[in-house]
C-alpha positions, 0 to 999 in steps of 0.5 A: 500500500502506497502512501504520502505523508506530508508535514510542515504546514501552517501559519507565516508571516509574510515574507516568512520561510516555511519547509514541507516534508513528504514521506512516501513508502510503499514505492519501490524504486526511485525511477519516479518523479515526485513533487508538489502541488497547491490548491487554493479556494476557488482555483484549480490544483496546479503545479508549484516544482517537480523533481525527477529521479536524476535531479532535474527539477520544474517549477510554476513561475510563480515561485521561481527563485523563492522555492526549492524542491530536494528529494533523497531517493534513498529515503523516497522522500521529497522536500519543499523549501519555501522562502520570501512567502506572500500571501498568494502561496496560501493553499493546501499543498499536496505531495506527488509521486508520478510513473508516467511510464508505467502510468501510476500517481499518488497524492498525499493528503495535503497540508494547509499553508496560510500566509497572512499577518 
């Protein structure tokens, strides 16, 4: 059974840093592209960065240059460093971990992050 579980959400200050954590077990193997993705109210889920196993990571232009994603393919898991935090990143963010060759997705259960003074 495969499973995401992520942790580091909460409250900040504009202009604050925050890091998210996700944990996947139950994947074996690494050959696998994890990453994040938000959802605000009212707006569709979208990509915030992606990593894949090699390293090569993608990004929505919108946190480019504030956000940094890391992964450790030993530890399947996969990290968000948020930094200079504005109250637009206000979403729940969820973790991601994509097969698109053998066509397998699962996504974690979320975690909210506010943004607000």
């Amino acid at each position: 059974q495969v499973q995401l579980v992520e942790s580091g959400g909460g409250l900040v200050q504009p202009g604050g840093s925050l890091r998210l954590s996700c944990v996947a077990s139950g994947i074996i193997g690494s050959m696998h592209t994890m990453g994040w993705y938000r959802q605000a109210p009212g707006k569709q889920r979208g990509l915030v960065g992606s990593i894949t196993s090699g390293g090569d990571t993608n990004y929505a232009d919108s946190v480019k240059g504030r956000f940094t994603i890391s992964r450790d393919n030993a530890k399947n898991t996969v990290d968000l460093q948020m930094n200079s935090l504005t109250p637009e990143d206000t979403a729940v963010y969820y973790c991601n971990a994509e097969n698109k060759i053998f066509k397998w997705q699962y996504w974690g259960q979320g975690t909210q992050v506010t943004v607000s003074s």
